[in-house]
C-alpha distance (Angstrom), angle and dihedral (degrees) to the residues before:
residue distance angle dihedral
X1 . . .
X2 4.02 . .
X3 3.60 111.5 .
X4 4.01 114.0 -173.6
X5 3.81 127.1 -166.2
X6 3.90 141.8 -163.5
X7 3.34 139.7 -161.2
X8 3.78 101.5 -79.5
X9 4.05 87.4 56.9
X10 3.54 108.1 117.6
X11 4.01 120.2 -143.4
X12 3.96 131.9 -151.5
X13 3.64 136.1 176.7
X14 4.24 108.5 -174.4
X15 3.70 103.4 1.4
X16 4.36 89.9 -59.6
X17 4.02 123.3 87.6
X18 3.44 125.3 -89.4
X19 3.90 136.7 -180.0
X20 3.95 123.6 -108.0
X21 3.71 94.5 -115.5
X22 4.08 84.7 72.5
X23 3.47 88.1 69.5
X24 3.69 114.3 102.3
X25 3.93 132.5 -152.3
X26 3.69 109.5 -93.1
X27 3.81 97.4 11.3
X28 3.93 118.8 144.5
X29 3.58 109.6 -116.5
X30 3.77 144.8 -175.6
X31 3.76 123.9 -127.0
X32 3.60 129.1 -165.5
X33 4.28 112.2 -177.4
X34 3.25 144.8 101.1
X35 4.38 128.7 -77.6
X36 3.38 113.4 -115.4
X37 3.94 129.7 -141.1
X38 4.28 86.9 -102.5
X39 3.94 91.2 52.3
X40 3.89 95.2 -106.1
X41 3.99 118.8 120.7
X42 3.64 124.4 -126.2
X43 3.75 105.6 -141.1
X44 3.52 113.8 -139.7
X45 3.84 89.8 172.3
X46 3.85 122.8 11.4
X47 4.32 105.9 -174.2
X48 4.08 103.6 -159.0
X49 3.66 129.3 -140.2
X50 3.58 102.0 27.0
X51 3.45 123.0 169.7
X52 3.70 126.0 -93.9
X53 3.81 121.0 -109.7
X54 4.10 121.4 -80.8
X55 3.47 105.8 -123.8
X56 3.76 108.1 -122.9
X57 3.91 121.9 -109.8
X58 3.96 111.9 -118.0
């Protein structure tokens, strides 16, 4: 899924703000925003670092 941001996006690594050039390449990531009409997200809120997945017990 793309996900594009703009300057009013607001970044945050453990509940306190950080900047986008914290983000690293292949990092798992959180995104709160809105889907646009061409399938993309507009982040208004992307939370770095997050935690991958549990897998789920069968």
């Amino acid at each position: 899924m793309k996900v594009k941001y703009s300057s009013k996006t607001k970044f945050e690594r453990n509940e306190k703000p950080a900047e986008k050039s914290q983000m690293r390449q292949g990092e798992k990531v959180g995104v709160i925003g809105s889907k646009l009409p061409t399938g993309e997200i507009m982040a208004n809120e992307i939370l770095l670092g997050v935690p991958a997945p549990k897998p789920k017990a069968q």
